[in-house]
C-alpha positions as CSV (number, residue, x, y, z in Angstrom):
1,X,125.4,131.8,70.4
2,X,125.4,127.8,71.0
3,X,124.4,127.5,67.3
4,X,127.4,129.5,66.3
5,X,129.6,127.8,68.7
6,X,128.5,124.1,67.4
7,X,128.7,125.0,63.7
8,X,132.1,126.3,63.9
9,X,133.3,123.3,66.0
10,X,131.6,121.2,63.1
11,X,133.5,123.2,60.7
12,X,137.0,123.2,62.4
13,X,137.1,119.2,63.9
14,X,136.9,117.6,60.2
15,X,139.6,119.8,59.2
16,X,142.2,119.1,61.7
17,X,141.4,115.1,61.0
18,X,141.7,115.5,57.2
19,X,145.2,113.8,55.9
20,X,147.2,115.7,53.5
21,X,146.0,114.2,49.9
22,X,150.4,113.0,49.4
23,X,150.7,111.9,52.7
24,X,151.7,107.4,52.6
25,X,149.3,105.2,53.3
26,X,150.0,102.3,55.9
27,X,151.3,99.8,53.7
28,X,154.5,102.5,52.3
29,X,155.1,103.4,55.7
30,X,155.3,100.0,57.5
31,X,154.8,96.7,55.0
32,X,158.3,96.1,53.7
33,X,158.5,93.9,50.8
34,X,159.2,90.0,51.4
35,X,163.1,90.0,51.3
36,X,162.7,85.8,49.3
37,X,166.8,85.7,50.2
38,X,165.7,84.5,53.7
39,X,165.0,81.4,55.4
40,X,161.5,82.0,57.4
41,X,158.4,80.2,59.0
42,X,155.4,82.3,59.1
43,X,152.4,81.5,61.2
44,X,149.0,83.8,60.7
45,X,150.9,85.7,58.7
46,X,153.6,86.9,61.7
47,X,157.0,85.7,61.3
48,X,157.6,83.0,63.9
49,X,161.7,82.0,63.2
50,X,164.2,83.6,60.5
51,X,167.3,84.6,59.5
52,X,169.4,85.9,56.5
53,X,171.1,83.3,53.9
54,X,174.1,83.4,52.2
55,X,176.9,81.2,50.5
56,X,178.6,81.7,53.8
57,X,175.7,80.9,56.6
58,X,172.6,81.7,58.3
59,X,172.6,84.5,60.3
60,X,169.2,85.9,62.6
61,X,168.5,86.7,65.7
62,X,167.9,82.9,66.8
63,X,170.3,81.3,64.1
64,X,174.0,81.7,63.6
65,X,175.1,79.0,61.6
66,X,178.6,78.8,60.1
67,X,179.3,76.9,56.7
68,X,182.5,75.9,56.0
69,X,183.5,74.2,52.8
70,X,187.2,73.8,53.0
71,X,188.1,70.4,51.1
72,X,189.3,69.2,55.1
73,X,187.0,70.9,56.7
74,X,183.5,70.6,55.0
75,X,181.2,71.7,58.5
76,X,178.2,73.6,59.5
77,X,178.9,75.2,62.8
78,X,177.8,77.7,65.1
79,X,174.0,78.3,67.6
80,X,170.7,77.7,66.4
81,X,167.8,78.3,69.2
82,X,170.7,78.8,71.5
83,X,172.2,75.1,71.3
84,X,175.3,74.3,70.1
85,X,176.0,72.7,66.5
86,X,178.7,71.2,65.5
87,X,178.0,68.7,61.8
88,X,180.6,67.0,59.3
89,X,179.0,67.2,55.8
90,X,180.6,64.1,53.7
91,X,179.1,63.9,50.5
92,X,175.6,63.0,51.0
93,X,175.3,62.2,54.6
94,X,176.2,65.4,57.6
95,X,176.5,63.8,61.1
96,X,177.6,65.2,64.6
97,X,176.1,66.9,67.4
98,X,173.5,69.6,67.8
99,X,172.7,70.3,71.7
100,X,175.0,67.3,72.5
101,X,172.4,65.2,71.0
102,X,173.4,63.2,68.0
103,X,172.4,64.4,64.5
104,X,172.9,62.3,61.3
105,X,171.1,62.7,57.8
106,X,171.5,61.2,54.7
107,X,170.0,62.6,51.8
108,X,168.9,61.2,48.0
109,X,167.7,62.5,45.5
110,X,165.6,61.3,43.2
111,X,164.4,63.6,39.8
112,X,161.5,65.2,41.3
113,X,162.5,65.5,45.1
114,X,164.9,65.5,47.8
115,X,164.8,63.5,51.0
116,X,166.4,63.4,54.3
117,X,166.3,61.1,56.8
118,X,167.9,60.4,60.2
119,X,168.3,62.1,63.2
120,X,168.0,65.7,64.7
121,X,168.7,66.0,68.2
122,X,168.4,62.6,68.9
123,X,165.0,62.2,67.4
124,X,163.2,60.9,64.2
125,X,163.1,63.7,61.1
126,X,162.2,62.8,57.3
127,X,162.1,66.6,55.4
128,X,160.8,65.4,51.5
129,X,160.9,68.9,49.4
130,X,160.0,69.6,45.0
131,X,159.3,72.4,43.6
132,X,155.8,71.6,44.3
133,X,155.8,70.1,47.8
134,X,157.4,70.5,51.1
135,X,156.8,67.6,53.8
136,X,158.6,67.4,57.0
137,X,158.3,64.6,60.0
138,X,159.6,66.1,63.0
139,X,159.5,63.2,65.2
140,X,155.7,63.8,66.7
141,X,154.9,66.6,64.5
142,X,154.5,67.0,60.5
143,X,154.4,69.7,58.1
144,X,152.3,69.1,55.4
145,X,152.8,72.4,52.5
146,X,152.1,73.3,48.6
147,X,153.8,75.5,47.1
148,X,152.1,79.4,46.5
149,X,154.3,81.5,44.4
150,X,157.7,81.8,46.3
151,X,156.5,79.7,50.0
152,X,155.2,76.6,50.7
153,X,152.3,77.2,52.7
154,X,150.1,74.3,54.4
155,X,149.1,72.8,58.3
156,X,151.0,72.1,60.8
157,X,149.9,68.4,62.8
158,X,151.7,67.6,66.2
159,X,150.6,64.7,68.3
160,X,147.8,63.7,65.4
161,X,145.9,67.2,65.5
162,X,145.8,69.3,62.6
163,X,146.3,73.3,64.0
164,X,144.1,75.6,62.8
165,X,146.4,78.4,61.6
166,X,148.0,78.2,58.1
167,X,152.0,77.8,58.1
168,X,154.4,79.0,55.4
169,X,157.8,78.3,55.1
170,X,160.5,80.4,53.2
171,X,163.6,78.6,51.8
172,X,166.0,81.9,50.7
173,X,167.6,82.0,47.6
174,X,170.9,82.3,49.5
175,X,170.2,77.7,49.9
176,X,170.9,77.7,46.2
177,X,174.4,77.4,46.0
178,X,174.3,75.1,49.1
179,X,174.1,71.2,48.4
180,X,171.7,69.1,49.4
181,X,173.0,67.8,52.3
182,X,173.5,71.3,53.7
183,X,170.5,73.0,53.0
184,X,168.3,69.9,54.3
185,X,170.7,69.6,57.6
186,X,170.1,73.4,58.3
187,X,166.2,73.7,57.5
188,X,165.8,70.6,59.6
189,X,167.3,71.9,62.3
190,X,165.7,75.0,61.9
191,X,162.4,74.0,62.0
192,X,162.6,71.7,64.7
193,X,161.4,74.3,67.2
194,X,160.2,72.9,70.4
């Protein structure tokens, strides 16, 4: 009877396991293709900060930020971390407050990359971006990236140690009709996550 017993369990337990041959596998049923019309910083691979971009803003659930490109009234404006940010862009320099800290960048570019320099709540930033090549001072830390298809991916140093995990950093499509003053203002202070 025991023999009967086992070899029936045997037969019955691999059956009620089996998956039917149509059902999705775990990538269809939770990996949702990279939306590239975000901005984002990925770290191992999990999303650390993001948020939608458009002509109009960045929106996400740490960033609201407001552009506003009326001839007098040429701003970007709104919360990013939580702080307050309140920037004139005029021509190639943006200046004002983020936190109630000062912020002021001015940007050149040169033919094969852009460069901002100044100061993002009150401290030292340089951001240096090509097609190729993404490299942002963030007054004790640095990002150091290549470019891999669609991201920049590299290391991240802060107070002269390289970290171990591998960062990437999505600039959305939505930057492109952005100048260069704004897009650099906003990643800048973007990435400078404390």
């Amino acid at each position: 009877m025991r023999t009967w017993l086992f070899s029936l369990f045997a037969l019955v337990v691999p059956l009620g396991c089996a998956a039917p041959p149509n059902f999705p596998s775990q990538e269809e049923l939770y990996d949702e293709p990279r939306d590239f019309n975000r901005f984002a910083v990925f770290s191992q691979g999990r999303e650390v900060i993001g948020g939608q971009v458009d002509p109009g803003g960045v929106l996400g659930l740490d960033v609201n930020l407001g552009r506003y490109t009326d001839p007098d009234d040429h701003a970007l404006r709104g919360k990013v971390y939580g702080r307050l940010v309140d920037m004139r862009v005029e021509g190639d320099r943006v200046s004002g407050f983020a936190s109630s800290l000062p912020f002021e960048l001015t940007v050149t570019r040169e033919p094969r990359v852009t460069t901002a320099r100044g100061l993002v709540y009150g401290r030292n930033v340089e951001v240096a971006m090509s097609d190729e090549r993404a490299h942002v001072v963030l007054d004790r830390c640095e990002l150091d990236l290549g470019r891999r298809g669609q991201v920049y991916v590299g290391k991240k140093r802060c107070d002269g140690r390289w970290q171990p995990e591998e960062v990437e950093l999505q600039v959305g499509h939505g930057f492109a009709s952005w100048s260069d003053a704004e897009r650099l203002s906003a990643l800048s202070l973007m990435l400078f996550v404390d």
